[in-house]
C-alpha positions as CSV (number, residue, x, y, z in Angstrom):
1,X,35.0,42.2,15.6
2,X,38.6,42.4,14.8
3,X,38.2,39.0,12.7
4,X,35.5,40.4,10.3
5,X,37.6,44.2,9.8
6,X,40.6,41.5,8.8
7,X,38.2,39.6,6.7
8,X,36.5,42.8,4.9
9,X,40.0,44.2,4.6
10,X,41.4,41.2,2.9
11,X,38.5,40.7,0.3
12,X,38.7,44.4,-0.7
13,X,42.9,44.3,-1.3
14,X,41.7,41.0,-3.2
15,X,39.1,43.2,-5.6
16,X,42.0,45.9,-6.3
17,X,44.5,43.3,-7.1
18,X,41.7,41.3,-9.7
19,X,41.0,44.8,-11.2
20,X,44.8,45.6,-11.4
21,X,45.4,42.0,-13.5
22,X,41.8,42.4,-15.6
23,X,43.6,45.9,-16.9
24,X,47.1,44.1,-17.0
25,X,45.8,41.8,-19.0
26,X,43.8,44.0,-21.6
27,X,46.8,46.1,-22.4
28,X,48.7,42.7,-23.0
29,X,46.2,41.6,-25.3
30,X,45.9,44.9,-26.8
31,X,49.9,45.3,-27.6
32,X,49.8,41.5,-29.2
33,X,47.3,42.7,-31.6
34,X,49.0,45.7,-32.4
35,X,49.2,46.5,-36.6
36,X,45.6,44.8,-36.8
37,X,42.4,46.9,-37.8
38,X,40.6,47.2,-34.9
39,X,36.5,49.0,-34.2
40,X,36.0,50.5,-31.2
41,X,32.7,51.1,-29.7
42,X,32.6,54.4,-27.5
43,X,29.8,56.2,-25.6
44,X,29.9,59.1,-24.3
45,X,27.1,60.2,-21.6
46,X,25.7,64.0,-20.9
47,X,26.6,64.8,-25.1
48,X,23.7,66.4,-26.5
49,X,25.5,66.0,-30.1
50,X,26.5,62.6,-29.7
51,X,25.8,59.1,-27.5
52,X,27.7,56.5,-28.6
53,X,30.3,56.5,-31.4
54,X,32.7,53.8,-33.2
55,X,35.9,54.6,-34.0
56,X,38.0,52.2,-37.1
57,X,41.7,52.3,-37.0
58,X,45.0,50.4,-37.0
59,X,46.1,49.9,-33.2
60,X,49.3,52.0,-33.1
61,X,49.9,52.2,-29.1
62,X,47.8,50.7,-26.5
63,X,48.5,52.6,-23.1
64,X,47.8,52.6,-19.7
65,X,44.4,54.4,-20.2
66,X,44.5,54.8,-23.5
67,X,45.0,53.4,-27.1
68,X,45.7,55.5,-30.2
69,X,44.8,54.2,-33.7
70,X,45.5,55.4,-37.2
71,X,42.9,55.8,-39.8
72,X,45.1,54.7,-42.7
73,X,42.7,55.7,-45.2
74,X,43.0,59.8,-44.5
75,X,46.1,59.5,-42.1
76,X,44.2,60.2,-39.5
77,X,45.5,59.7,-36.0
78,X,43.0,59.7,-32.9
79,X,43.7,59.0,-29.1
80,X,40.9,56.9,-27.5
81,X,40.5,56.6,-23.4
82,X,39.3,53.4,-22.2
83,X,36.7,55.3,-19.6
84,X,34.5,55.5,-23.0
85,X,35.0,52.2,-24.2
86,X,32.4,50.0,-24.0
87,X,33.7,47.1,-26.3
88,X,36.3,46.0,-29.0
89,X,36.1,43.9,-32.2
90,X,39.6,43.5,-34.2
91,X,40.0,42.3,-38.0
92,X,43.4,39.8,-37.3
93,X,46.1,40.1,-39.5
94,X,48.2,37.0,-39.8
């Protein structure tokens, strides 16, 4: 009995430390494509005005839960969460 609680409590440290380096790992990618036109595709459940909505900006800063862009044709400046994010295509600049 002790050998599986070990077992089940290993494997679930393992899942938090996978998630923790998936999320490490999109903020890195994130901040190396900073400057580069970037879509975002969003949805947001229980809105009765609005499902799902895309979002086209310049990456200015990619946070921990967040990533604000810059719409550079009105100046436009919006904070996105990634809770709402449901994918990402980006326009590279080299």
């Amino acid at each position: 009995m002790g050998e599986a609680r070990r077992n089940v409590r290993r494997s679930s440290q393992a899942q938090r430390c996978r998630k923790g380096i998936r999320k490490a790992s999109f903020q890195r990618w994130l901040k190396s494509v900073r400057g580069n036109l970037a879509t975002f595709h969003m949805t947001y459940p229980n809105n009765s005005q609005w499902n799902a909505r895309t979002f086209q900006g310049v990456i200015v800063t990619p946070g921990a839960d967040y990533v604000v862009i810059m719409d550079e044709a009105t100046g436009r400046t919006e904070l996105l969460l990634y809770r709402n994010l449901d994918y990402v295509t980006i326009d590279l600049i080299y």
